[in-house]
PQR file with spaces between the fields and no chain letter, atoms N, CA, C, O and H, PARSE charges and radii, in Angstrom:
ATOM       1  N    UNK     1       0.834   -1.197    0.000 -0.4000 1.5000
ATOM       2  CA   UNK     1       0.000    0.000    0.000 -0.0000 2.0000
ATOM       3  C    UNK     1       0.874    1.255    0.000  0.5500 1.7000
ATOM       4  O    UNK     1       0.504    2.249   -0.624 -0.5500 1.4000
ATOM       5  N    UNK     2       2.464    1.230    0.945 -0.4000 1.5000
ATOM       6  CA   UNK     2       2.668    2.753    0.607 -0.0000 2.0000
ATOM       7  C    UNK     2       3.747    3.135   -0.335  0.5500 1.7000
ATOM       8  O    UNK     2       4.302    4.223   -0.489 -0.5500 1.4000
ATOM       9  H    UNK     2       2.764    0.422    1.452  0.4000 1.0000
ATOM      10  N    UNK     3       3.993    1.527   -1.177 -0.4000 1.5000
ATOM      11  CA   UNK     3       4.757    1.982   -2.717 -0.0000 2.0000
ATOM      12  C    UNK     3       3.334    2.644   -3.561  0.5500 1.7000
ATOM      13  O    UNK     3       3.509    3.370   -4.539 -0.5500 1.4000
ATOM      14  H    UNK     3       3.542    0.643   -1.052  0.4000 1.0000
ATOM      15  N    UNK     4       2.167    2.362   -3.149 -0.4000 1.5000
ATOM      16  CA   UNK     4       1.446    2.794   -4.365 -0.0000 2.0000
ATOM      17  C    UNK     4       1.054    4.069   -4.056  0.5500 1.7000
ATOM      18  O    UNK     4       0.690    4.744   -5.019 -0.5500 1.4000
ATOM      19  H    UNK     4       2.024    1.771   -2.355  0.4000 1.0000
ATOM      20  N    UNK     5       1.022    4.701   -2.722 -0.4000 1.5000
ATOM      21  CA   UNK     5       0.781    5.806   -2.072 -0.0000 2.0000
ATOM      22  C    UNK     5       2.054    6.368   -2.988  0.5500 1.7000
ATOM      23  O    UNK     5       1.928    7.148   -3.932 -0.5500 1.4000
ATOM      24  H    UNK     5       1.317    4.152   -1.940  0.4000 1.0000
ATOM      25  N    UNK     6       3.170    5.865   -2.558 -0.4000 1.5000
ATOM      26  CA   UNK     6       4.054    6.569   -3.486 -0.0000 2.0000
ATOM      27  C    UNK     6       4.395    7.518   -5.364  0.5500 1.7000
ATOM      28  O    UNK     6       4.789    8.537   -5.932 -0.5500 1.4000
ATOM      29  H    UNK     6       3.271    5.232   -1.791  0.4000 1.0000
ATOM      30  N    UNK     7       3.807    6.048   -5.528 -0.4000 1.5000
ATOM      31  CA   UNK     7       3.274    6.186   -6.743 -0.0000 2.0000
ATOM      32  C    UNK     7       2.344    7.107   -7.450  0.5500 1.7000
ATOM      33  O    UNK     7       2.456    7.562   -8.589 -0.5500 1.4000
ATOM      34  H    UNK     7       3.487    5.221   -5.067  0.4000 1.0000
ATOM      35  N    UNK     8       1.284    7.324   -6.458 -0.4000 1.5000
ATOM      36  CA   UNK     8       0.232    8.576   -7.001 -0.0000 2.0000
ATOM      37  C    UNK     8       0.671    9.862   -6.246  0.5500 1.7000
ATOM      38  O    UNK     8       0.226   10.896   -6.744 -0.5500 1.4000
ATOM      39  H    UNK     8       1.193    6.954   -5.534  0.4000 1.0000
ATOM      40  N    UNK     9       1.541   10.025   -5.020 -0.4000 1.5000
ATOM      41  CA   UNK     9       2.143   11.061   -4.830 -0.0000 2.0000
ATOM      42  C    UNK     9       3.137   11.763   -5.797  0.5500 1.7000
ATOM      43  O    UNK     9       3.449   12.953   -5.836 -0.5500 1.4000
ATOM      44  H    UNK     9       1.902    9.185   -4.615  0.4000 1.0000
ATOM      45  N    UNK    10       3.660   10.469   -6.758 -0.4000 1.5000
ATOM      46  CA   UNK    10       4.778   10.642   -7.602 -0.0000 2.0000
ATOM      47  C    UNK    10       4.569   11.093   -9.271  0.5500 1.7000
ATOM      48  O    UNK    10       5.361   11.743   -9.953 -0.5500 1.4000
ATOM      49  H    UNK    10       3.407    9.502   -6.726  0.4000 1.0000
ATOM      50  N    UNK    11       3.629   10.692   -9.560 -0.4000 1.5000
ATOM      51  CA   UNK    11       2.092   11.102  -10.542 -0.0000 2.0000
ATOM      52  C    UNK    11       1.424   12.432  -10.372  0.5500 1.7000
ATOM      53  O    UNK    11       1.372   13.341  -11.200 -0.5500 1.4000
ATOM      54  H    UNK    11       2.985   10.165   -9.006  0.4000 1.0000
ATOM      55  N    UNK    12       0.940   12.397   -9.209 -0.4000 1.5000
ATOM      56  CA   UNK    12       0.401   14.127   -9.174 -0.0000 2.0000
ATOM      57  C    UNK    12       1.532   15.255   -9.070  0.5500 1.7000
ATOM      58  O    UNK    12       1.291   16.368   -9.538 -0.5500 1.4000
ATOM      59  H    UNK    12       0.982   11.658   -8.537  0.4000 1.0000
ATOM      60  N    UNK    13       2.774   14.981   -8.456 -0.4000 1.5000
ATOM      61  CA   UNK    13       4.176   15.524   -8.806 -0.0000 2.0000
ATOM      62  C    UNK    13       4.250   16.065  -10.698  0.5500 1.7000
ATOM      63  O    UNK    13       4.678   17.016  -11.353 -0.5500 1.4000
ATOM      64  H    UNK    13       2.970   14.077   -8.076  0.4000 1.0000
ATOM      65  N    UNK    14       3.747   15.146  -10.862 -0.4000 1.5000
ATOM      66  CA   UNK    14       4.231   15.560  -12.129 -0.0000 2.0000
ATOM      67  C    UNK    14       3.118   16.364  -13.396  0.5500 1.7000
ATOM      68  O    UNK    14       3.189   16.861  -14.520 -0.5500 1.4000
ATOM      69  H    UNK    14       3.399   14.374  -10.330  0.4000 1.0000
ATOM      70  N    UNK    15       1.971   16.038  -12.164 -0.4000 1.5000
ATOM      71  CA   UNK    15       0.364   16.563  -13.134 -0.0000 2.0000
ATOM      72  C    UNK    15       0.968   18.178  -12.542  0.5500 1.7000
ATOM      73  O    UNK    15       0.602   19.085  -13.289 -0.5500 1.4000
ATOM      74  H    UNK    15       1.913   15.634  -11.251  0.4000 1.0000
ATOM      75  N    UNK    16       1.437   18.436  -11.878 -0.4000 1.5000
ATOM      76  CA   UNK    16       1.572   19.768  -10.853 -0.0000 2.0000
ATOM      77  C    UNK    16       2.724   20.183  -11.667  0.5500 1.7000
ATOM      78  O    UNK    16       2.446   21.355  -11.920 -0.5500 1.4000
ATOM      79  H    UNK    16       1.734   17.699  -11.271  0.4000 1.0000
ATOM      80  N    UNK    17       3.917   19.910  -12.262 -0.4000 1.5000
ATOM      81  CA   UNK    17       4.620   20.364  -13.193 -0.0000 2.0000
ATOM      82  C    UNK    17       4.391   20.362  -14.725  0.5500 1.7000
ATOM      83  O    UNK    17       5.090   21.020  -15.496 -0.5500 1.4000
ATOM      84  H    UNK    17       4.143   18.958  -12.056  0.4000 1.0000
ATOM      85  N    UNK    18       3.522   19.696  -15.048 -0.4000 1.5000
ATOM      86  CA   UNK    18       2.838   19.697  -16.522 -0.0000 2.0000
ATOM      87  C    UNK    18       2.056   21.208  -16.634  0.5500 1.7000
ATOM      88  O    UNK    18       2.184   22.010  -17.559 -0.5500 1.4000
ATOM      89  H    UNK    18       2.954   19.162  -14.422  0.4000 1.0000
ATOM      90  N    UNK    19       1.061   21.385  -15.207 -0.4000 1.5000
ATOM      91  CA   UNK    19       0.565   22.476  -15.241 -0.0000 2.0000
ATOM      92  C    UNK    19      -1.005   21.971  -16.236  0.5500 1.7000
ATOM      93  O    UNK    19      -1.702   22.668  -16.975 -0.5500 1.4000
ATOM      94  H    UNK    19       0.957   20.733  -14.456  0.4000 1.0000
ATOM      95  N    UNK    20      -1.145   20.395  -15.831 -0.4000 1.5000
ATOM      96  CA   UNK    20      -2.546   19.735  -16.789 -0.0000 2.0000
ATOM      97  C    UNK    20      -3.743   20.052  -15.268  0.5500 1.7000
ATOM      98  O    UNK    20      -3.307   20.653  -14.286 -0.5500 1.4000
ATOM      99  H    UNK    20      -0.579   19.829  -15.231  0.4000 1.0000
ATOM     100  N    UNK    21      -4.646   19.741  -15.300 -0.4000 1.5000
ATOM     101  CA   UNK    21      -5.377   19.716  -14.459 -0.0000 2.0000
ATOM     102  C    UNK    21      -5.928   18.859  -13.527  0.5500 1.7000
ATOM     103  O    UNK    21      -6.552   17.946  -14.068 -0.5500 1.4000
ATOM     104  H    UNK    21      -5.000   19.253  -16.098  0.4000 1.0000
ATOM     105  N    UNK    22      -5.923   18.823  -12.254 -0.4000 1.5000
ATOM     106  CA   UNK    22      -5.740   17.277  -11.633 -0.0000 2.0000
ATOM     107  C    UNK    22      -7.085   17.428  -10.581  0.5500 1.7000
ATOM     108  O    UNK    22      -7.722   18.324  -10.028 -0.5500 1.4000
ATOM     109  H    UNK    22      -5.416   19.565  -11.814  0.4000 1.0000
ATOM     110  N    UNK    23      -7.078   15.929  -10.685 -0.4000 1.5000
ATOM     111  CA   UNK    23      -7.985   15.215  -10.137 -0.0000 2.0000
ATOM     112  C    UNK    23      -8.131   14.959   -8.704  0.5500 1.7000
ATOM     113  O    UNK    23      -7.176   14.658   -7.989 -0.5500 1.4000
ATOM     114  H    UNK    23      -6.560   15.201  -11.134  0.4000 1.0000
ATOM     115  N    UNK    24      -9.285   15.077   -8.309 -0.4000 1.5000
ATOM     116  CA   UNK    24      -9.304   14.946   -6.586 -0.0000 2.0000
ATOM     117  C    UNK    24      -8.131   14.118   -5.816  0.5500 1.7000
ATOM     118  O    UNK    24      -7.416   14.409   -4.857 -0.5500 1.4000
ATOM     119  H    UNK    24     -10.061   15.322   -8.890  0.4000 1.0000
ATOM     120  N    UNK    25      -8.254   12.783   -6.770 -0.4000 1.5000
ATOM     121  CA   UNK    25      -7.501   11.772   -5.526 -0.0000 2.0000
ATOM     122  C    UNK    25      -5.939   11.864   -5.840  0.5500 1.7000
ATOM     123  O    UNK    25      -5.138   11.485   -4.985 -0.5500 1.4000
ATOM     124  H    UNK    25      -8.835   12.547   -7.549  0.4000 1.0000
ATOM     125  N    UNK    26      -5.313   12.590   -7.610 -0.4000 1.5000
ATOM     126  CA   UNK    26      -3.959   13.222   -7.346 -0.0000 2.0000
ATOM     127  C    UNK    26      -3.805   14.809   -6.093  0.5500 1.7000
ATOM     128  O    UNK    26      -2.703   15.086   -5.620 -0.5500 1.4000
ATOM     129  H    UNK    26      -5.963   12.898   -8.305  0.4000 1.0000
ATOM     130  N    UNK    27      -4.511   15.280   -5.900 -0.4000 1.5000
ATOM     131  CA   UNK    27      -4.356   16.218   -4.932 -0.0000 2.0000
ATOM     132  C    UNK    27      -4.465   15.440   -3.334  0.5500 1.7000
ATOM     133  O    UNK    27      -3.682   15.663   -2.411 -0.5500 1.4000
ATOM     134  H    UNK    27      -5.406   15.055   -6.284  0.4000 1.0000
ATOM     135  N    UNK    28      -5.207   14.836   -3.306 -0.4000 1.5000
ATOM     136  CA   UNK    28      -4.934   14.441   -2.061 -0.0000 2.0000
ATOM     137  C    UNK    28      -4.270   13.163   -1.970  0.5500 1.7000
ATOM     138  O    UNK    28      -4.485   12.427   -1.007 -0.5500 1.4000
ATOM     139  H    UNK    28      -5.843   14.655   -4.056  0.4000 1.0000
ATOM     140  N    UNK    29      -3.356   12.794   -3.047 -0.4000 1.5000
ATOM     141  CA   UNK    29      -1.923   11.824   -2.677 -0.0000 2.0000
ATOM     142  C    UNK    29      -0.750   13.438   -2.878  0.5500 1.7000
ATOM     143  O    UNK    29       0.048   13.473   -1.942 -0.5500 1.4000
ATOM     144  H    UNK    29      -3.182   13.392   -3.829  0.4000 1.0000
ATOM     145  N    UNK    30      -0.645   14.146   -3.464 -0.4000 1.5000
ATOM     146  CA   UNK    30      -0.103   14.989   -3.220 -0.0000 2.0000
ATOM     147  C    UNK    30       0.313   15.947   -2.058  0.5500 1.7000
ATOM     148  O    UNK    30       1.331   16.639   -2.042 -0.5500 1.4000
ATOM     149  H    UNK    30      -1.294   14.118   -4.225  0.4000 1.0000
ATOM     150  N    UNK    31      -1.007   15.842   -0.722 -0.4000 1.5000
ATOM     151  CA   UNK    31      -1.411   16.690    0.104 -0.0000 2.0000
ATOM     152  C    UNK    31      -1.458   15.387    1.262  0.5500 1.7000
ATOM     153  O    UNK    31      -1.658   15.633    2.452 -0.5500 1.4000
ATOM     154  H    UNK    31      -1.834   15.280   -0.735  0.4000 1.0000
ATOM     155  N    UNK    32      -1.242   13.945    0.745 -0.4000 1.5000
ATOM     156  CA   UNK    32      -1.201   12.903    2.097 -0.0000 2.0000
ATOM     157  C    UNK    32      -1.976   12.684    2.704  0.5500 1.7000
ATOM     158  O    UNK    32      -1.824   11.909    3.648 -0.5500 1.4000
ATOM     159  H    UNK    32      -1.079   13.745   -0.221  0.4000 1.0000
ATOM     160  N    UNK    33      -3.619   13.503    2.326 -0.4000 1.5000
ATOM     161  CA   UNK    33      -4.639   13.019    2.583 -0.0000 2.0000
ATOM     162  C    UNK    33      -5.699   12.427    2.395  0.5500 1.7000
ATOM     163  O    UNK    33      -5.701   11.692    1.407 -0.5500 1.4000
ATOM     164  H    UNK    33      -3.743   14.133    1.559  0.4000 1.0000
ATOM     165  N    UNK    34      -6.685   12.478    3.030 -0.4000 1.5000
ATOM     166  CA   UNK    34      -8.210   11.432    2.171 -0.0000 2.0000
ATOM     167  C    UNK    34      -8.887   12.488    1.305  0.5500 1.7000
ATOM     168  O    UNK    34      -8.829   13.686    1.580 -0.5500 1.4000
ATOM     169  H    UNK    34      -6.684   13.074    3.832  0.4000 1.0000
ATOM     170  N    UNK    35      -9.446   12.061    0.388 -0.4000 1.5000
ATOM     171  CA   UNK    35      -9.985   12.692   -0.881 -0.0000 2.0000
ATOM     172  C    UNK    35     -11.319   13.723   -0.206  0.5500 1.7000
ATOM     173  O    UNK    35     -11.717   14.738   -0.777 -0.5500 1.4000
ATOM     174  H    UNK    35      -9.492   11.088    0.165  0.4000 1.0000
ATOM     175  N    UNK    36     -11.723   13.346    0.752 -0.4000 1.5000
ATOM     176  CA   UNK    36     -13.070   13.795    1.686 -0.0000 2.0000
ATOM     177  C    UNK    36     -12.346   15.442    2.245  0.5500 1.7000
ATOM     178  O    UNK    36     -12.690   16.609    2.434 -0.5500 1.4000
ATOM     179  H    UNK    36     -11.400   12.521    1.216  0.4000 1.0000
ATOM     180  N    UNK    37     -11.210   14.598    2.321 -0.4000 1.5000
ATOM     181  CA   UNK    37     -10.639   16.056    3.129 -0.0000 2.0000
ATOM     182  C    UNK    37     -10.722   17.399    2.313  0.5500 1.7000
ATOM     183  O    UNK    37     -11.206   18.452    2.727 -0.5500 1.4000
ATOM     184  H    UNK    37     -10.930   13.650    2.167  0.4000 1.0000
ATOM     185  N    UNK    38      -9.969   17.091    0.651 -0.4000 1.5000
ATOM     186  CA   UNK    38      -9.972   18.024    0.018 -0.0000 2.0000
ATOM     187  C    UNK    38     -11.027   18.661   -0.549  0.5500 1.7000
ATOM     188  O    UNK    38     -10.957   19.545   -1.404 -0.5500 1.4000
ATOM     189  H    UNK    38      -9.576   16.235    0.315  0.4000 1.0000
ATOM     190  N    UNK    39     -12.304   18.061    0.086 -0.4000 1.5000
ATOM     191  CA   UNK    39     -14.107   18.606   -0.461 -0.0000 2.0000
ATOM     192  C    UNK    39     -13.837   19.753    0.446  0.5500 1.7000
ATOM     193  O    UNK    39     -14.086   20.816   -0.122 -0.5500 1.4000
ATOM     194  H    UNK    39     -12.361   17.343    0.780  0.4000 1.0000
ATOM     195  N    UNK    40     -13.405   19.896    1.684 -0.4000 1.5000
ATOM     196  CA   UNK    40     -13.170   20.550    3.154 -0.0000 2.0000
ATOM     197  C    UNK    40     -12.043   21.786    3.078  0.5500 1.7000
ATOM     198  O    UNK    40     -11.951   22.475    4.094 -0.5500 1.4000
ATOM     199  H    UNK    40     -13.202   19.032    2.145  0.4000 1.0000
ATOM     200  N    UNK    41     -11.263   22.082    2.052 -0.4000 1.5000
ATOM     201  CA   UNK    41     -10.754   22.581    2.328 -0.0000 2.0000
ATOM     202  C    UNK    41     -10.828   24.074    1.163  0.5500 1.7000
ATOM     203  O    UNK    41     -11.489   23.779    0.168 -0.5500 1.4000
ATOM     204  H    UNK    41     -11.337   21.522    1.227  0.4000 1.0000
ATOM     205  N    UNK    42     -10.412   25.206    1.135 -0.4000 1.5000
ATOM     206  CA   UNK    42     -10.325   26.543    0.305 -0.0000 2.0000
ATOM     207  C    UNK    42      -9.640   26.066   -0.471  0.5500 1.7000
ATOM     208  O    UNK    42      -8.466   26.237   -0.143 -0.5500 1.4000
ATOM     209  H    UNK    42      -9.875   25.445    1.944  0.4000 1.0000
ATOM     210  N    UNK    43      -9.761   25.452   -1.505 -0.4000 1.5000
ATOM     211  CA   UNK    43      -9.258   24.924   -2.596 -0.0000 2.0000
ATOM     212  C    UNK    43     -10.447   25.415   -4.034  0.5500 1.7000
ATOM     213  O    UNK    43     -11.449   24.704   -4.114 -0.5500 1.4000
ATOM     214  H    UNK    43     -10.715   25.313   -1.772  0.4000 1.0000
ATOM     215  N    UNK    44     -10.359   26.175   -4.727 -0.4000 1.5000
ATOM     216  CA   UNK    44     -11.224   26.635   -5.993 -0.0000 2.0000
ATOM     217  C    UNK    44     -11.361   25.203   -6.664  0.5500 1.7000
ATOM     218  O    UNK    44     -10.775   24.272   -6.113 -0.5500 1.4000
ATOM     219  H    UNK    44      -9.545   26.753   -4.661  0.4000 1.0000
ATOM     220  N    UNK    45     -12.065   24.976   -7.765 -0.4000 1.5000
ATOM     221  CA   UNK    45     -12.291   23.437   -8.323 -0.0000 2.0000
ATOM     222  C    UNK    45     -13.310   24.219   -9.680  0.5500 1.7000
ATOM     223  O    UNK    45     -14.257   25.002   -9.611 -0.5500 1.4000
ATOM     224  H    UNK    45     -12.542   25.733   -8.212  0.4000 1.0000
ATOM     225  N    UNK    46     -12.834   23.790  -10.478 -0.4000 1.5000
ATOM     226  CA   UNK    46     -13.388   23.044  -11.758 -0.0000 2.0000
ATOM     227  C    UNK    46     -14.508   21.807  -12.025  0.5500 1.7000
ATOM     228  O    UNK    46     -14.198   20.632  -12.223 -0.5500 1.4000
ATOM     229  H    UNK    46     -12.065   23.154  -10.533  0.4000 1.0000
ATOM     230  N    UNK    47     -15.709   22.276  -11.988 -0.4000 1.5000
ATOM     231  CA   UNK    47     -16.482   21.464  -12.348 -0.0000 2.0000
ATOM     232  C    UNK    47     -17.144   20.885  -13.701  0.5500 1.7000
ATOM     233  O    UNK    47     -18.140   21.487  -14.102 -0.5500 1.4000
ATOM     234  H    UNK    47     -15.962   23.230  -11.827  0.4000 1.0000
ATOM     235  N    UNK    48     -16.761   19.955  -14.322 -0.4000 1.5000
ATOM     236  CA   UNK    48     -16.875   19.618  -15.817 -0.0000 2.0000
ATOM     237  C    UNK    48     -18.266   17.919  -15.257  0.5500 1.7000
ATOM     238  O    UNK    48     -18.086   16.767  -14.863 -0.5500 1.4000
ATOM     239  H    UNK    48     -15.952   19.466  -13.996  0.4000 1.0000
ATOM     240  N    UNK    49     -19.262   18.624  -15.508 -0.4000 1.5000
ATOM     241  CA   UNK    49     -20.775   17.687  -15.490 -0.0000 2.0000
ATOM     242  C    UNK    49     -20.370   17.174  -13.930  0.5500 1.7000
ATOM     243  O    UNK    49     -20.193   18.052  -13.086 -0.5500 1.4000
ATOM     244  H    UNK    49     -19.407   19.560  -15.828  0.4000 1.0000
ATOM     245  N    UNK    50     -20.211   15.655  -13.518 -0.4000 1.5000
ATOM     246  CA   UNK    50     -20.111   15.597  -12.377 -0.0000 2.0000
ATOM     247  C    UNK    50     -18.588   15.467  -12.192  0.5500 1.7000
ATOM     248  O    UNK    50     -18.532   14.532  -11.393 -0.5500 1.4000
ATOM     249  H    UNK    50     -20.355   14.942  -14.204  0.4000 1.0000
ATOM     250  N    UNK    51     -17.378   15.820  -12.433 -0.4000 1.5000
ATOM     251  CA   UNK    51     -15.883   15.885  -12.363 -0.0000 2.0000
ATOM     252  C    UNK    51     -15.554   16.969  -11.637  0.5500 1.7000
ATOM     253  O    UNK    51     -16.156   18.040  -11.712 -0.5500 1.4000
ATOM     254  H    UNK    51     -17.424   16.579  -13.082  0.4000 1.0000
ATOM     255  N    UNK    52     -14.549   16.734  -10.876 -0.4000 1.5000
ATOM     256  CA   UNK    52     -13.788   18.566  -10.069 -0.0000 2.0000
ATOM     257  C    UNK    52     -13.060   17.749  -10.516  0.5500 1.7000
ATOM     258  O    UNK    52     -13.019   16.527  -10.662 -0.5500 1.4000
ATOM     259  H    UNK    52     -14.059   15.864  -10.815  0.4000 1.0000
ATOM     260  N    UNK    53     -11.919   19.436  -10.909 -0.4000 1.5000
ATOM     261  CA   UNK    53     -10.604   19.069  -11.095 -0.0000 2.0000
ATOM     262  C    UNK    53     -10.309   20.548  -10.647  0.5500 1.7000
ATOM     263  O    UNK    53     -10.927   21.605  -10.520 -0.5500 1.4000
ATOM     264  H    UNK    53     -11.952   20.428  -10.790  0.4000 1.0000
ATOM     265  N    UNK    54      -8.773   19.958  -10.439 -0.4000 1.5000
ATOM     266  CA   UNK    54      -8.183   21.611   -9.482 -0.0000 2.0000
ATOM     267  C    UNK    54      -7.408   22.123  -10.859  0.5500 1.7000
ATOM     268  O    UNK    54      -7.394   21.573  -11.960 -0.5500 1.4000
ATOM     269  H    UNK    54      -8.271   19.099  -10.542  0.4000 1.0000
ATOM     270  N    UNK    55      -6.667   23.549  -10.370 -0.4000 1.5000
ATOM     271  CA   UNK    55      -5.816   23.928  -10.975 -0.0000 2.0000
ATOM     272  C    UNK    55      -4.328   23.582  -10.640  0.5500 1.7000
ATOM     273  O    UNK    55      -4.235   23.714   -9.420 -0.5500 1.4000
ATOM     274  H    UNK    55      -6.678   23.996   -9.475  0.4000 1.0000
ATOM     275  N    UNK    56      -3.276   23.249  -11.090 -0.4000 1.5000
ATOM     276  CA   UNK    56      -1.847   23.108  -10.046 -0.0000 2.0000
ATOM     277  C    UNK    56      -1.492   24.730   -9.711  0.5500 1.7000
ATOM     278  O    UNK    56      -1.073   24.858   -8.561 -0.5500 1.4000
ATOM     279  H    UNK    56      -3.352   23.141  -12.082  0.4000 1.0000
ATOM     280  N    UNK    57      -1.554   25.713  -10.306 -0.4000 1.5000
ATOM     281  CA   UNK    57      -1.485   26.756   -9.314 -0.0000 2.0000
ATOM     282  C    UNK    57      -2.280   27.024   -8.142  0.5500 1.7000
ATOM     283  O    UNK    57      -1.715   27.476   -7.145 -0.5500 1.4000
ATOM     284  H    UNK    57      -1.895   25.609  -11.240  0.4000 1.0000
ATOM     285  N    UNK    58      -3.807   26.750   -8.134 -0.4000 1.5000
ATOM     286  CA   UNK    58      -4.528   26.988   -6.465 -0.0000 2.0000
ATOM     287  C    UNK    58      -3.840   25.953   -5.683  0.5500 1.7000
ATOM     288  O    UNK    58      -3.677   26.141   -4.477 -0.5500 1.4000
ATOM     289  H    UNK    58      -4.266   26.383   -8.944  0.4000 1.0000
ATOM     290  N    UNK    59      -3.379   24.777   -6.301 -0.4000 1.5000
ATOM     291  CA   UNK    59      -2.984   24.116   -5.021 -0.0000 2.0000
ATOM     292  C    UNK    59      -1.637   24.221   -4.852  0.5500 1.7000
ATOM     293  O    UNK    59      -1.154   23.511   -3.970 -0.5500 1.4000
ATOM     294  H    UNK    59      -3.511   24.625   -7.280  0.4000 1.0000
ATOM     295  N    UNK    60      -0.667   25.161   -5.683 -0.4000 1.5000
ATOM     296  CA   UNK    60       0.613   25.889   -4.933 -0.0000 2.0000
ATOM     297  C    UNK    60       0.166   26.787   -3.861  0.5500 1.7000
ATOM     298  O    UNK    60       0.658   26.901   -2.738 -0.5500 1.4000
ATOM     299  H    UNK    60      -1.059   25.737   -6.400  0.4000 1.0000
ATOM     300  N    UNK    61      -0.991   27.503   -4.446 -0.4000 1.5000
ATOM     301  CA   UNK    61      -0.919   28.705   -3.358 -0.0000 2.0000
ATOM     302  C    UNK    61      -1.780   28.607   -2.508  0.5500 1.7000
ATOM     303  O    UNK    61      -2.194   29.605   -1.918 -0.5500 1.4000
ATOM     304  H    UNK    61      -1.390   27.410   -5.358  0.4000 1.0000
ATOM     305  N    UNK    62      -2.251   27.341   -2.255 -0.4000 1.5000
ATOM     306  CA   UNK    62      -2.550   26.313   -0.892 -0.0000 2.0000
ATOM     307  C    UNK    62      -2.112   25.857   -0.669  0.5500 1.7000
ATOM     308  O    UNK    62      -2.682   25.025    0.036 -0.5500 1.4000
ATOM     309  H    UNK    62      -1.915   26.530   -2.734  0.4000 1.0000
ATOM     310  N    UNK    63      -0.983   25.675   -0.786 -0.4000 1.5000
ATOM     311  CA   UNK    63       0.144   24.642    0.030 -0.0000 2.0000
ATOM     312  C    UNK    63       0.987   25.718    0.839  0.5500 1.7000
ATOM     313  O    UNK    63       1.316   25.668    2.024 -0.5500 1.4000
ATOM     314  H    UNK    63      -0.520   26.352   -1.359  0.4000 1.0000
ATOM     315  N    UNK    64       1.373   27.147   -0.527 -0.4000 1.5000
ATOM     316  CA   UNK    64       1.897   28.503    0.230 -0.0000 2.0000
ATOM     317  C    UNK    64       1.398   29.001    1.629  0.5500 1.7000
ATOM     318  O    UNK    64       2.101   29.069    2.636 -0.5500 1.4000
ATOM     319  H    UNK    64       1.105   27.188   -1.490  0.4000 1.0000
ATOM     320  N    UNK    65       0.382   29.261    1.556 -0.4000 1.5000
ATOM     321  CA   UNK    65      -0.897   30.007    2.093 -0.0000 2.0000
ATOM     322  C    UNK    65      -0.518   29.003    3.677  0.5500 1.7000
ATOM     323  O    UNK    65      -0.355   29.709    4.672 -0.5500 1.4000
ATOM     324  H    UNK    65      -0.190   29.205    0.738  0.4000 1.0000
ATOM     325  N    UNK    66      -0.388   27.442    3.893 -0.4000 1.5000
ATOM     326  CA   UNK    66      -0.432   27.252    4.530 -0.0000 2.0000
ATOM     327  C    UNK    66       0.224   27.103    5.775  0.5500 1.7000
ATOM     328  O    UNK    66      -0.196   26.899    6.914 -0.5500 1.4000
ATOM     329  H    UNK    66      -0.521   26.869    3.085  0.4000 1.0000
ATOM     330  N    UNK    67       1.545   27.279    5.210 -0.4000 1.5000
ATOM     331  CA   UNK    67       2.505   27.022    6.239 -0.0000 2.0000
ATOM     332  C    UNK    67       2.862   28.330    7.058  0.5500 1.7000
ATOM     333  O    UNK    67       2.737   29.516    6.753 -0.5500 1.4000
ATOM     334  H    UNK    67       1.887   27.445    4.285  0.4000 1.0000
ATOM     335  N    UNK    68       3.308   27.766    8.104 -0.4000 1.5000
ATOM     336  CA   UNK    68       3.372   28.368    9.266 -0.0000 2.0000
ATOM     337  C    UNK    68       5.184   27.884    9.603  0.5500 1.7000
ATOM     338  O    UNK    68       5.993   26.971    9.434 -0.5500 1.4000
ATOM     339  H    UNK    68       3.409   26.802    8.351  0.4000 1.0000
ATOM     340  N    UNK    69       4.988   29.598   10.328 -0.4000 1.5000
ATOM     341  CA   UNK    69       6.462   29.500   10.445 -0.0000 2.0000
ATOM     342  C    UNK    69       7.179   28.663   12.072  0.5500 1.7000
ATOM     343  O    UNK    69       6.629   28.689   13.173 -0.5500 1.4000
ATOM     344  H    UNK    69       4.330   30.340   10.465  0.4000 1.0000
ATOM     345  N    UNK    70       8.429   28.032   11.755 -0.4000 1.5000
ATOM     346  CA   UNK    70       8.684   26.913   12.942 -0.0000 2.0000
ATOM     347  C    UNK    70       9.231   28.189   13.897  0.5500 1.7000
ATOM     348  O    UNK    70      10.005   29.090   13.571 -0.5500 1.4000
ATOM     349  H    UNK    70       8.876   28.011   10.861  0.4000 1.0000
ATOM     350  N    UNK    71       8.463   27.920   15.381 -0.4000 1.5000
ATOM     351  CA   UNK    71       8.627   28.096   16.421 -0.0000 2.0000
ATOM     352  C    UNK    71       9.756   27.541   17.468  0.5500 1.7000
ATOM     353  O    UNK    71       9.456   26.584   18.181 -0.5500 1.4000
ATOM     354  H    UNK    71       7.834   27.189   15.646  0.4000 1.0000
ATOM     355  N    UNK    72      10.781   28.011   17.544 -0.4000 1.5000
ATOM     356  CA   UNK    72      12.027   27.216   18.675 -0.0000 2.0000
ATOM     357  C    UNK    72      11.925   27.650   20.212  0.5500 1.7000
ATOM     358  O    UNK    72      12.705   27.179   21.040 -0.5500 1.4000
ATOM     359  H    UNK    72      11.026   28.789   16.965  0.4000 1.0000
């Protein structure tokens, strides 16, 4: 299970440098989470009949947006 986790983390890597438009469950192997999650989160989406698909820029500047700076 987490060579294939790998695998679609390693896949949406590359939908995110193509700059093609990706699919729920490449964003959330990208993001390490469950696909439910990314219904949940400020993420814009593309709806084509019943399909979302993201942009790879909203989900740079949701990944930007999110981090927080380390505390020592």
């Amino acid at each position: 299970m987490q060579e294939q986790s790998g695998t679609s983390r390693q896949a949406a890597q590359q939908k995110m440098e193509s700059g093609g438009l990706m699919r729920i469950g490449e964003v959330a192997a990208l993001l390490d989470v469950n696909a439910s999650t990314i219904h949940k989160l400020p993420l814009p989406s593309i709806r084509l009949g019943r399909l979302l698909r993201f942009d790879p820029k909203d989900v740079s500047q949701l990944i930007a947006h999110s981090k927080e700076p380390v505390v020592s």
